[in-house]
LUMBA-198954 format. One record per residue (C-alpha): x, y, z. Coordinates in steps of 0.05 Angstrom, whole numbers, padded with zeros to 5 digits. Example, Ala and Ser with C-alpha at 12.3 -4.5 7.8 and 13.67 -1.06 7.14 Angstrom:
<sites>
+--------+--------+--------+
:      u :      v :      w :
+--------+--------+--------+
:  00246 : -00090 :  00156 :
:  00273 : -00021 :  00143 :
+--------+--------+--------+
</sites>
This chain:
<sites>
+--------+--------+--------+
:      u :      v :      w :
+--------+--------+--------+
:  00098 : -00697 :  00165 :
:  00176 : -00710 :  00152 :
:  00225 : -00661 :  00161 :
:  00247 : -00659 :  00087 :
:  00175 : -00626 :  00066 :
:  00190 : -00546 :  00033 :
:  00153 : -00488 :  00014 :
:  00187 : -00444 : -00030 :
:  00164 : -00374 : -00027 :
:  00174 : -00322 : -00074 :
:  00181 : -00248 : -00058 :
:  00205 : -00177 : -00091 :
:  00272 : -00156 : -00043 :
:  00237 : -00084 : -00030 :
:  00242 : -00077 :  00049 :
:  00180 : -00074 :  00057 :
:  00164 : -00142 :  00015 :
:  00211 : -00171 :  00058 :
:  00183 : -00149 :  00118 :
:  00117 : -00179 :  00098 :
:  00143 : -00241 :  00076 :
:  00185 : -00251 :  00140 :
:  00111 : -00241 :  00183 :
:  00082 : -00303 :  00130 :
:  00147 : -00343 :  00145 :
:  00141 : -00336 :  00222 :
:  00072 : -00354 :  00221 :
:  00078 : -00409 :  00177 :
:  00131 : -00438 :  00215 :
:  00087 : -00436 :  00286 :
:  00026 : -00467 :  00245 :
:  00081 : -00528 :  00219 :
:  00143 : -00537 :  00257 :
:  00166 : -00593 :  00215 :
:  00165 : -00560 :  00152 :
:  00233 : -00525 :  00118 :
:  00206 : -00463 :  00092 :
:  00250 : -00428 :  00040 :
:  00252 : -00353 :  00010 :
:  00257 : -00337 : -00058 :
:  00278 : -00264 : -00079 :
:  00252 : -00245 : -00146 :
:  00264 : -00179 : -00181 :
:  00212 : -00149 : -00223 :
:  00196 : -00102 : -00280 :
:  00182 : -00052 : -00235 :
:  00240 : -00056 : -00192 :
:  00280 : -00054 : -00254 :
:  00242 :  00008 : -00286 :
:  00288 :  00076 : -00273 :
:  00250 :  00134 : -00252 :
:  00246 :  00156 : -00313 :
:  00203 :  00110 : -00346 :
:  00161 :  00105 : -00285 :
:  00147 :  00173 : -00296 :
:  00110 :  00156 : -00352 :
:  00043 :  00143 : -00307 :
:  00048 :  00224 : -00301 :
:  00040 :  00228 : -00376 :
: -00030 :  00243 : -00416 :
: -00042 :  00175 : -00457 :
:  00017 :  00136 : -00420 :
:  00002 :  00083 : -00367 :
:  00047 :  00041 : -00325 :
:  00049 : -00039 : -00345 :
: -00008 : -00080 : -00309 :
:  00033 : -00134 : -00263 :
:  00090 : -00084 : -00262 :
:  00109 : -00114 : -00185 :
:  00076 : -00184 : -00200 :
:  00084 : -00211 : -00269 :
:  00156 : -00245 : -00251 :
:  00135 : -00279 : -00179 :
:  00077 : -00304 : -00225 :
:  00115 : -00330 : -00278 :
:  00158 : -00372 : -00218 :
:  00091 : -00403 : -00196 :
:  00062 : -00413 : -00259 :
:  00137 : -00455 : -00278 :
:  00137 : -00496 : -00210 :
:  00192 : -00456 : -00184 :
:  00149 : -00442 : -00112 :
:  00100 : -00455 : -00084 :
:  00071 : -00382 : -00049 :
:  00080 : -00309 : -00076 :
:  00072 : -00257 : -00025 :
:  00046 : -00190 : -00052 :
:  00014 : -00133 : -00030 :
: -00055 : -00139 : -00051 :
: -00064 : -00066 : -00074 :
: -00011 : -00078 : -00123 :
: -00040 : -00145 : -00153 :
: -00083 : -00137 : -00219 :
: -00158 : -00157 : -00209 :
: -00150 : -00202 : -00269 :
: -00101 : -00258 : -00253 :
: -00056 : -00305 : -00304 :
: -00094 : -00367 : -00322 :
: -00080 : -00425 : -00264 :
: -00066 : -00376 : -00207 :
: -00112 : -00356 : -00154 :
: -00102 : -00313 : -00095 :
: -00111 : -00363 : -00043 :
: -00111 : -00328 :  00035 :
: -00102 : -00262 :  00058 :
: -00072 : -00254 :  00135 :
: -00105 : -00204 :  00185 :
: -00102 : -00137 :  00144 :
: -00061 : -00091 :  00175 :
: -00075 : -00008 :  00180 :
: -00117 :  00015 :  00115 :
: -00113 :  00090 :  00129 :
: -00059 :  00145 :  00098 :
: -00020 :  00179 :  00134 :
:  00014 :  00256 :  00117 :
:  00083 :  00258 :  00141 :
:  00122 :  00333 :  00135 :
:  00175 :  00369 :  00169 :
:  00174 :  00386 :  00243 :
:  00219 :  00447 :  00273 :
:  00277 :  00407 :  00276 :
:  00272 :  00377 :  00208 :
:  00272 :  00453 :  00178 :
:  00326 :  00468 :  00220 :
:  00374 :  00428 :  00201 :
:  00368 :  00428 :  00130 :
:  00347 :  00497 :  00127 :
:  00378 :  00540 :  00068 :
:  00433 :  00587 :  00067 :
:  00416 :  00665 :  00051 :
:  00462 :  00654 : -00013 :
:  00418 :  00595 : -00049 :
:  00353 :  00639 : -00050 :
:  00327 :  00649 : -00113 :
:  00263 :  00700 : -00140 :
:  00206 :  00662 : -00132 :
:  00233 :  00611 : -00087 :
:  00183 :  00579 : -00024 :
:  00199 :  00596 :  00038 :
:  00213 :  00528 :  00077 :
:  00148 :  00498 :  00115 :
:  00149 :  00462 :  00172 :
:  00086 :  00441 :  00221 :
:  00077 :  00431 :  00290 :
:  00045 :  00366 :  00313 :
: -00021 :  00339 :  00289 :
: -00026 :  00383 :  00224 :
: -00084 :  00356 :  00186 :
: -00086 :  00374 :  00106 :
: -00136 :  00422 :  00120 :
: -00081 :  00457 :  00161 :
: -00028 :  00455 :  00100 :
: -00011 :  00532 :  00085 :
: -00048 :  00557 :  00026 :
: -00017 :  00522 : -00048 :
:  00022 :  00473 : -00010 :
:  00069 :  00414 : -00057 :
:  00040 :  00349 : -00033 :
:  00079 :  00289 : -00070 :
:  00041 :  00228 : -00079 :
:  00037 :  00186 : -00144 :
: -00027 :  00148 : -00129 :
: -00080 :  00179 : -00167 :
: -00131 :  00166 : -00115 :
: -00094 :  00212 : -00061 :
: -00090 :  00263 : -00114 :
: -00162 :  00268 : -00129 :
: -00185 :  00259 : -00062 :
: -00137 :  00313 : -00042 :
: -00157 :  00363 : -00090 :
: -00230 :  00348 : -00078 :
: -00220 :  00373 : -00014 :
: -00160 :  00426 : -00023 :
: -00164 :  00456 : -00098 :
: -00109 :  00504 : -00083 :
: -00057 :  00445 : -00068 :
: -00006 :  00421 : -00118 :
:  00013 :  00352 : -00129 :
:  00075 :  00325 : -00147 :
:  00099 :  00249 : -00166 :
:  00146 :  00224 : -00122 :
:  00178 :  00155 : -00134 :
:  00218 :  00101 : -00098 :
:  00202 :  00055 : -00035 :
:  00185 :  00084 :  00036 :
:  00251 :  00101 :  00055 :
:  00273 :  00128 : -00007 :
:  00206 :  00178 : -00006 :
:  00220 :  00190 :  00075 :
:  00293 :  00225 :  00056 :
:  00270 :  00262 : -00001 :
:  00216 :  00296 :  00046 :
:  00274 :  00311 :  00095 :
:  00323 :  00325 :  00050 :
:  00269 :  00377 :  00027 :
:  00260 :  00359 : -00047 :
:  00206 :  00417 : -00060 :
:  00155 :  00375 : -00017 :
:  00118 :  00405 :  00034 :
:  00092 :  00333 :  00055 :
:  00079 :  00268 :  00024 :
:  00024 :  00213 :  00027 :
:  00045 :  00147 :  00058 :
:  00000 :  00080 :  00077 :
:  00006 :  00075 :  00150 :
:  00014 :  00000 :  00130 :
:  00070 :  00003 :  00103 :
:  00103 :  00051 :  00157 :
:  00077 : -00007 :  00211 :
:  00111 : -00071 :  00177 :
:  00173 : -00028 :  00160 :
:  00177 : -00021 :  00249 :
:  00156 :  00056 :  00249 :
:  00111 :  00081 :  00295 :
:  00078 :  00155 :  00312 :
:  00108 :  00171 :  00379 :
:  00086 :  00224 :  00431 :
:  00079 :  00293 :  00393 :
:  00070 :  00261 :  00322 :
:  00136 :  00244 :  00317 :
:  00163 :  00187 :  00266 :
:  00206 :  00139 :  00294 :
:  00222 :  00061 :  00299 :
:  00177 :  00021 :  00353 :
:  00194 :  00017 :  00409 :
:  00170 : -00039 :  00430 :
:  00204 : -00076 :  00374 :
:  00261 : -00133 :  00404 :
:  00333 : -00105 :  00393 :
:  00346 : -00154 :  00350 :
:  00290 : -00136 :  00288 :
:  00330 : -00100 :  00232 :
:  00298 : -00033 :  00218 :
:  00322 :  00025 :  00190 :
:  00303 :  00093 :  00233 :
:  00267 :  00140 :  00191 :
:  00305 :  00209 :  00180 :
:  00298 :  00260 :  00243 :
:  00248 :  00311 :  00254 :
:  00194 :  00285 :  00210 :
:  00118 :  00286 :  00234 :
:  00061 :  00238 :  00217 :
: -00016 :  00252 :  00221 :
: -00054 :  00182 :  00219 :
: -00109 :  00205 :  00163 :
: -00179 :  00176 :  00178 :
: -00222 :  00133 :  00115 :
: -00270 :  00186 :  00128 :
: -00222 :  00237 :  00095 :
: -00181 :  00198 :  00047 :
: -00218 :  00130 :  00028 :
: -00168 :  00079 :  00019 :
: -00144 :  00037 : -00047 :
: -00176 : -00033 : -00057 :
: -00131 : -00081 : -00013 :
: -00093 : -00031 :  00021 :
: -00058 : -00065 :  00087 :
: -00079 : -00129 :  00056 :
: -00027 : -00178 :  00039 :
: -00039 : -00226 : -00015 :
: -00013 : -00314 : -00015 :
: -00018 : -00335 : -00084 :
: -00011 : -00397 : -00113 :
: -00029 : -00441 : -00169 :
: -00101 : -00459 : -00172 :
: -00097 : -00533 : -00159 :
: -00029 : -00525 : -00103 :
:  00004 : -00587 : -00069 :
: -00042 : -00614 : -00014 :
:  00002 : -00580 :  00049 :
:  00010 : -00518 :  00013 :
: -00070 : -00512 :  00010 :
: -00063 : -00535 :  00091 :
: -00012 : -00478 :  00105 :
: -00051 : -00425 :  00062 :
: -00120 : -00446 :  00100 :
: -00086 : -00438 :  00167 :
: -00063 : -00363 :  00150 :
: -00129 : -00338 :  00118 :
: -00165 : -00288 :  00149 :
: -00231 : -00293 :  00134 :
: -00256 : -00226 :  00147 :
: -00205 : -00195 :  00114 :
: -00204 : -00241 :  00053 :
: -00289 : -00228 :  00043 :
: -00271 : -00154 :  00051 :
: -00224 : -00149 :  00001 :
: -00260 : -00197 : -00049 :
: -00323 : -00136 : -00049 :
: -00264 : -00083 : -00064 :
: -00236 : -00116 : -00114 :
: -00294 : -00140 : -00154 :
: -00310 : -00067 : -00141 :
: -00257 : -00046 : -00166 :
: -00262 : -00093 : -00238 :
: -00334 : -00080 : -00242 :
: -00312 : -00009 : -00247 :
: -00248 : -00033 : -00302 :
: -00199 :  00005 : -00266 :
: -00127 : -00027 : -00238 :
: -00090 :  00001 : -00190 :
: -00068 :  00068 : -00221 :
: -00147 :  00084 : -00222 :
: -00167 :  00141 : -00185 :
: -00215 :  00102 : -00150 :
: -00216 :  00082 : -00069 :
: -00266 :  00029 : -00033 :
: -00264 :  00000 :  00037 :
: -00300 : -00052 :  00065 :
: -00317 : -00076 :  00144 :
: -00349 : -00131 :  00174 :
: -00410 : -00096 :  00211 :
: -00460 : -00152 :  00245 :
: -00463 : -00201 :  00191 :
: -00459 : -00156 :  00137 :
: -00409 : -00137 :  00095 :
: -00409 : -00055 :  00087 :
: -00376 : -00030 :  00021 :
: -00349 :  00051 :  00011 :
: -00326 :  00071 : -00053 :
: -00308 :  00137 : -00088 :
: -00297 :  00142 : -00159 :
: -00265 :  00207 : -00197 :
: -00262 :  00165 : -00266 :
: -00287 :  00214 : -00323 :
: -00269 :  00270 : -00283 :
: -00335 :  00266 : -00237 :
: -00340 :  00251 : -00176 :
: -00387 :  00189 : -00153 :
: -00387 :  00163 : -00081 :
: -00434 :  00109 : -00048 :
: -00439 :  00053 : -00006 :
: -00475 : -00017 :  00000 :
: -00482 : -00073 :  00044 :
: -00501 : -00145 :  00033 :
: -00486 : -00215 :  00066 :
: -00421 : -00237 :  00084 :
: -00427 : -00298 :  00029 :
: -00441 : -00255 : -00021 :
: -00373 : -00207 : -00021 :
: -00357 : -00208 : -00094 :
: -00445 : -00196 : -00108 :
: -00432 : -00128 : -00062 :
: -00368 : -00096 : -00101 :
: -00407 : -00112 : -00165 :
: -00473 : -00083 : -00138 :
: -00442 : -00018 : -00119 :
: -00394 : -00013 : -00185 :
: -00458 : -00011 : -00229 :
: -00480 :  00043 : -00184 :
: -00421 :  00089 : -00188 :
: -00406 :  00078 : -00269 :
+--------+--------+--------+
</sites>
């Protein structure tokens, strides 16, 4: 293997794309020493779209794009332009562009939610003036540590713009409002503190993990502290709290804490190598049942549908809740390990 042999890698510039892209970098490097690995930073439709037009997932009849973070990293593939696209899986369409496959998937990281809101000192600091009262203005909520969403006061303004938290949410709170909330982590972790209306917001704990964050002593959000000095990450704003939310109470989206390698069908010979080397193949049969769940069922990833599968034994054990239609349909199946994409099938044509 000469020196001169590159991957090229394509990636959205979000932090936390970045993040995950650094993680498939570092481990491709320790798996082939020899090879010059290369980043390419793509910008897509939806990092383009203003807030605005994102909105328009909020609106009766309006939907968002399908591929809105993917289309462009695929079009680089499809082109010759690199070799690997790094995605998270939840955000990749179940129905791919002709010649591409998703290829590996690394360990899967954290599937659970998590509810982050304002702790004591949060509310203190940003706590309003007599003068800006208005009639019919909240008074500002804050929580201690470990405050579950049964513990949310009565009609609290949870933002969230999956439609799966929402209904599962509801399901188990009517009296709670939601509200969209748009932007990457950080962007959503300041308008909590900086008290937007929110009295918390729904977060994947993946997400929080790869951007360095970490649920201290107390339920406090911070960076890790057992991160080098060196790893750039931003500290979250002070005084928020996190609870970690089990599957039991909020049942994840297919391919959450999943991330995706895709590449053209028939790739060069070493990027097949590389992509076989980083391929975890628990995680990559898990996520094959949730996503042929999750086609079976024609939904994408605006669907307010959840599914999570484990490795139990030799069996592969499939959850799945469905609120499509405005009913609510839950079940679960389990089936060989071989036959993953048999399983999210199986239980689909249960739940329709």
């Amino acid at each position: 293997m000469s020196v001169q042999e590159r991957i090229v890698i394509c990636t959205r510039g979000s932090a936390l794309a970045m993040a995950q892209t650094r993680a498939v970098v570092a481990a491709g490097r320790a798996a082939f020493p020899a090879v010059e690995f290369h980043v390419e930073i793509i910008k897509t439709t939806g990092d383009k779209l203003q807030t605005a037009a994102l909105a328009r997932a909020e609106t009766p009849g309006e939907s968002l794009p399908k591929g809105l973070f993917t289309k462009e990293l695929e079009n680089v593939l499809l082109d010759g332009s690199a070799d690997i696209a790094v995605h998270s899986l939840k955000d990749v369409p179940t129905e791919l562009p002709e010649g591409l496959a998703i290829v590996a998937t690394p360990p899967r990281a954290d599937v659970r939610d998590v509810l982050l809101y304002r702790g004591a000192e949060a509310s203190a600091s940003k706590a309003p003036a007599p003068t800006e009262w208005r009639p019919g203005g909240r008074e500002r909520w804050h929580g201690g540590p470990g405050v579950s969403l049964a513990q949310l006061p009565p009609g609290a303004c949870v933002a969230t713009s999956s439609p799966r938290r929402a209904a599962q949410v509801q399901a188990l709170r009517p009296d709670i409002t939601i509200v969209p909330i748009r932007g990457n982590v950080g962007t959503r972790l300041q308008k909590l503190a900086d008290d937007s209306g929110y009295d918390a917001i729904l977060l994947a704990a993946a997400g929080l993990v790869r951007l360095g964050l970490f649920a201290a002593p107390k339920s406090r959000l911070t960076l890790d502290p057992r991160l080098p000095r060196e790893h750039d990450c931003t500290p979250p704003p002070a005084g928020l709290l996190i609870t970690v939310l089990d599957e039991e109470v909020l049942l994840p989206a297919v391919g959450q804490g999943a991330v995706a390698l895709e590449t053209r069908q028939e790739p060069r010979p070493l990027v097949r190598e590389l992509c076989a080397q980083l391929n975890h193949r628990n995680t990559f049969a898990a996520v094959t049942a949730e996503r042929a769940f999750l086609q079976a069922m024609g939904g994408g990833c605006q669907s307010p549908v959840g599914a999570y599968a484990r490795l139990v034994g030799h069996e592969l054990w499939l959850r799945a809740v469905s609120f499509q239609g405005g009913q609510v349909r839950r079940g679960e199946a389990r089936r060989p390990v071989a036959q993953a994409a048999e399983l999210g099938r199986e239980l689909a044509g249960r739940l329709r």
